[in-house]
C-alpha positions as a Markdown table, in Angstrom:
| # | Residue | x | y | z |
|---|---|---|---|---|
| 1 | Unk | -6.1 | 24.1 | -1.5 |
| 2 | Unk | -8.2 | 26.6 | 0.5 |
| 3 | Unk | -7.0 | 24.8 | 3.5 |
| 4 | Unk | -2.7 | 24.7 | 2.8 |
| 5 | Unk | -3.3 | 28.6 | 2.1 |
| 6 | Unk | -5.6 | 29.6 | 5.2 |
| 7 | Unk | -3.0 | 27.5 | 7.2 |
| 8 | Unk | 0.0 | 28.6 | 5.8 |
| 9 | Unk | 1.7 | 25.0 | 5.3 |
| 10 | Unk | 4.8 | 24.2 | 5.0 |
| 11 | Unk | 4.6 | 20.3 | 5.0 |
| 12 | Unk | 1.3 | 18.3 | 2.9 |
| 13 | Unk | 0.7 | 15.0 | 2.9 |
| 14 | Unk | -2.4 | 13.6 | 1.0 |
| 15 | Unk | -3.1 | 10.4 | 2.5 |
| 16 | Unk | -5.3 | 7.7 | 0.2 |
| 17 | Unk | -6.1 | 3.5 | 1.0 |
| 18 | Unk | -4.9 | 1.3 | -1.6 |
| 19 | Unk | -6.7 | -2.5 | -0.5 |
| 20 | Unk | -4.6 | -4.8 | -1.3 |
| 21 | Unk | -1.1 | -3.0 | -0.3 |
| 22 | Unk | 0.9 | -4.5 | 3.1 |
| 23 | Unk | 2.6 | -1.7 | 3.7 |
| 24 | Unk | 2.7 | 1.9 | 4.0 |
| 25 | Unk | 3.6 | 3.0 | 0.3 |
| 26 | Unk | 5.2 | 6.3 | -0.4 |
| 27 | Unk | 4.0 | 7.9 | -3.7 |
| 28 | Unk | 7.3 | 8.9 | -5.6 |
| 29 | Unk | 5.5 | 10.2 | -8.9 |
| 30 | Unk | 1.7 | 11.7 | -9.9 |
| 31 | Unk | 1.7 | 11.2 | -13.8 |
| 32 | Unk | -0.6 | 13.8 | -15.4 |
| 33 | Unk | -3.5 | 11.7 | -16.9 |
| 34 | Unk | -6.8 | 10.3 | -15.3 |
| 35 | Unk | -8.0 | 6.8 | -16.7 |
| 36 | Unk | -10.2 | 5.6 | -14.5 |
| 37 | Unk | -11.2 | 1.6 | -14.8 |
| 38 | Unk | -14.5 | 2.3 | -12.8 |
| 39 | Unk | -16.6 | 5.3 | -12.0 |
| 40 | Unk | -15.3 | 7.0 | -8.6 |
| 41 | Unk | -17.8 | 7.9 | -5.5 |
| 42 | Unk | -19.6 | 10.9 | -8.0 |
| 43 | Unk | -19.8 | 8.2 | -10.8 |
| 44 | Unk | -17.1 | 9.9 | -12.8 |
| 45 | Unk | -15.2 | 7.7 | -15.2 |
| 46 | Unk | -11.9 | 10.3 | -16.8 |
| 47 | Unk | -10.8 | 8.1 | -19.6 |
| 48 | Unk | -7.1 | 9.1 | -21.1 |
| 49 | Unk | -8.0 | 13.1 | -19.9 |
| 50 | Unk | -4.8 | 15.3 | -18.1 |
| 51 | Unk | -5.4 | 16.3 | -14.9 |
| 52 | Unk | -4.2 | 20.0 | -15.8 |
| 53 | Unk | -4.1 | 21.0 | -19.4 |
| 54 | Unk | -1.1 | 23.3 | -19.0 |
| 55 | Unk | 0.5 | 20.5 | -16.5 |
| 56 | Unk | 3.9 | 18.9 | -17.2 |
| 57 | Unk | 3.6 | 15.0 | -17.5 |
| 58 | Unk | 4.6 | 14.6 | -14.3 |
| 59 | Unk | 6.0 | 15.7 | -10.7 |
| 60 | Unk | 7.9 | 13.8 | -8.3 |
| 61 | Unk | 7.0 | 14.0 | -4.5 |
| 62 | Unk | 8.9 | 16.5 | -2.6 |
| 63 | Unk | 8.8 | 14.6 | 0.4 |
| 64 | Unk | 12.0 | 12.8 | 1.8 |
| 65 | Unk | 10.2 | 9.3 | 1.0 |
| 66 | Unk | 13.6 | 7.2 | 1.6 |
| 67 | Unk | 14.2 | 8.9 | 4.9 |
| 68 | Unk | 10.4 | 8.3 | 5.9 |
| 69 | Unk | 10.6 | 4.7 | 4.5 |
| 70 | Unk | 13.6 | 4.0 | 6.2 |
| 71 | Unk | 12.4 | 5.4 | 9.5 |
| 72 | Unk | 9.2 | 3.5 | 10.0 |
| 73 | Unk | 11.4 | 0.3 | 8.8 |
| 74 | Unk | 13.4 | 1.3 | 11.9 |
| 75 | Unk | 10.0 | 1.1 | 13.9 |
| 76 | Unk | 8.7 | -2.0 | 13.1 |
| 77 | Unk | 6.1 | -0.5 | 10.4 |
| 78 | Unk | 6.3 | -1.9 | 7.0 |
| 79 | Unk | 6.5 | 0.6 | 4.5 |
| 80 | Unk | 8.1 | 1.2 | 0.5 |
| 81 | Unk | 8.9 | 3.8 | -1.7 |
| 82 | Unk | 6.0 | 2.7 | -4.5 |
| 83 | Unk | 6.4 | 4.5 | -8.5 |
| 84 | Unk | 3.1 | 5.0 | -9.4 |
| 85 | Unk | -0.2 | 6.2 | -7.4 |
| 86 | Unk | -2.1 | 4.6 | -10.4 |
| 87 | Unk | -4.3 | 6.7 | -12.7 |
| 88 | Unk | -7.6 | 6.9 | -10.5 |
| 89 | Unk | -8.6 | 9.5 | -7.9 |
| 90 | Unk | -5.5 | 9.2 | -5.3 |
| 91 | Unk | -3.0 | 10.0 | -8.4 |
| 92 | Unk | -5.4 | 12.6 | -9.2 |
| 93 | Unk | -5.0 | 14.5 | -6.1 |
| 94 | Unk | -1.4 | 13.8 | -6.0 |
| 95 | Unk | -0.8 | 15.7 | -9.1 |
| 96 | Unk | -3.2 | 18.4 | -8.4 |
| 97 | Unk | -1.0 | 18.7 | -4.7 |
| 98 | Unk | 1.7 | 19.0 | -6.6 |
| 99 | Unk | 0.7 | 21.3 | -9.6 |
| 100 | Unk | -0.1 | 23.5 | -7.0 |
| 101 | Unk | 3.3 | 23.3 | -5.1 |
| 102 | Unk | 5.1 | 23.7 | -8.5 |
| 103 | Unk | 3.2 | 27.2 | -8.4 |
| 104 | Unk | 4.0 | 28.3 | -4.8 |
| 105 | Unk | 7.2 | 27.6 | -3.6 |
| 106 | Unk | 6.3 | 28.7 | -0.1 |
| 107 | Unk | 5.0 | 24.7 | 0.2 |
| 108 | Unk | 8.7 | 23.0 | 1.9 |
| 109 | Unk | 7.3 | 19.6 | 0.8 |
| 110 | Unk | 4.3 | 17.6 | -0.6 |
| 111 | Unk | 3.6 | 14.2 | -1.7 |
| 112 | Unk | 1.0 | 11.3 | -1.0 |
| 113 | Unk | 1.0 | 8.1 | 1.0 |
| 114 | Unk | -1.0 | 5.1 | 0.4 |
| 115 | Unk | -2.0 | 3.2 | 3.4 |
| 116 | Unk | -3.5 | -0.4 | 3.5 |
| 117 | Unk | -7.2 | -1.8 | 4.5 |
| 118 | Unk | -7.8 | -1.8 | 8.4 |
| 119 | Unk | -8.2 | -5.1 | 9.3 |
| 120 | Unk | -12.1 | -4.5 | 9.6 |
| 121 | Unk | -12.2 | -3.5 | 6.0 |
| 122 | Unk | -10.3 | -6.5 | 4.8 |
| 123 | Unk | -12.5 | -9.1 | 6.2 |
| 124 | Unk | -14.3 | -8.2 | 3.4 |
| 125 | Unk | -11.6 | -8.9 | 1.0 |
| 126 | Unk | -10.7 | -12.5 | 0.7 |
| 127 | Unk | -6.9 | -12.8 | 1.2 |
| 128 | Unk | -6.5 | -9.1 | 1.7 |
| 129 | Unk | -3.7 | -7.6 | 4.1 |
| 130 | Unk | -4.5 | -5.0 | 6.5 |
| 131 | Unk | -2.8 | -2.7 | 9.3 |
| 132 | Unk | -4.2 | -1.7 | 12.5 |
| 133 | Unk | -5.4 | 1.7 | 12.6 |
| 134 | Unk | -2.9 | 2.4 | 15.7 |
| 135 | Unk | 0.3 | 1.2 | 13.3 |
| 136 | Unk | -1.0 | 3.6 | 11.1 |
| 137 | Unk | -1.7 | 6.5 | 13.0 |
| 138 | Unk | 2.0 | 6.0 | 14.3 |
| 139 | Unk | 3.2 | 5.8 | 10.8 |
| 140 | Unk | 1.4 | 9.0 | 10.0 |
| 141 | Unk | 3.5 | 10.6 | 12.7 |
| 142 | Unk | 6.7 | 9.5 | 12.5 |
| 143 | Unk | 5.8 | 10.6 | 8.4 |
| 144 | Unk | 4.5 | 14.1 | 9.9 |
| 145 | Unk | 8.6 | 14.2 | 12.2 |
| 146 | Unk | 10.4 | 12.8 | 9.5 |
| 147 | Unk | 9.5 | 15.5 | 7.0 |
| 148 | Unk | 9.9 | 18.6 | 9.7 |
| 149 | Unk | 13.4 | 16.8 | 10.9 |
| 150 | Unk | 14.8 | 16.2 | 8.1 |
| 151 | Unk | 16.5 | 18.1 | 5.0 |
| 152 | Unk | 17.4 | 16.3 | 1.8 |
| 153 | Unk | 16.9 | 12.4 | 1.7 |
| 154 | Unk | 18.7 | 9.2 | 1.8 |
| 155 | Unk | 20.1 | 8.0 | -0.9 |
| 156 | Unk | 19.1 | 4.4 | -0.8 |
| 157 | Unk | 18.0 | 2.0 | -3.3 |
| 158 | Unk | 14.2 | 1.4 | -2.8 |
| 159 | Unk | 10.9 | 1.7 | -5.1 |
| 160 | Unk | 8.9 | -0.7 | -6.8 |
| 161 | Unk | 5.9 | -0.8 | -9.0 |
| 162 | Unk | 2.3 | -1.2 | -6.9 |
């Protein structure tokens, strides 16, 4: 947070890995609740707690996530609108993103993307799909034009559950 207001953004994407994904996913919705199936890095374990007590249940990414999806489809990168970040840290910080966007309208847009293993991660992870680091540095800026470029978003049919 100290960083979007010592900045001054205008654009804030929260970027998390979710091993296991193919593709570039596109976080339409952070649902107010941590429930946590293993401890994070700090050993916490939020079981069935809101991520803000005064928060609605949840917020839906301002981002144009069917432009962006549709874009990087365009360049060769696999990517999906996904409706649920889960309930563990990356949904976390989704919500918290957007709590705090709810309360300063100065933010243009905000939302989260999950990205997939790099393929050096998922030889750890029998069966696991990856992306090269270089697809997904591209994908990050084609994300970053996409949301400066473009106004409302595409009307398509896309989403799934992840």
């Amino acid at each position: 947070i100290d960083q979007i207001e010592q900045h001054q953004c205008d654009v804030v994407i929260c970027v998390g890995q979710a091993g296991g994904r193919a593709e570039i996913s596109l976080e339409r919705i952070a649902i107010n609740i941590d429930d946590a199936r293993i401890p994070d890095n700090r050993g916490q374990q939020p079981i069935d707690v809101p991520v803000a007590e005064d928060g609605p249940a949840a917020y839906f990414s301002t981002l144009p996530i069917k432009a962006i999806v549709h874009h990087l489809r365009q360049c060769g990168i696999p990517a999906h609108v996904s409706n649920t970040a889960g309930t563990y840290v990356c949904n976390h910080v989704f919500y918290g993103l957007m709590h705090y966007a709810a309360q300063h309208k100065k933010l243009h847009s905000a939302g989260f993307i999950h990205i997939p293993y790099l393929p050096q991660q998922a030889v750890a992870h029998a069966d696991a799909p990856s992306m090269a680091l270089d697809t997904l540095v591209t994908a990050l800026k084609e994300t970053i034009e996409i949301c400066i470029q473009q106004g409302a978003d595409l009307h398509l049919s896309d989403g799934r559950l992840d």
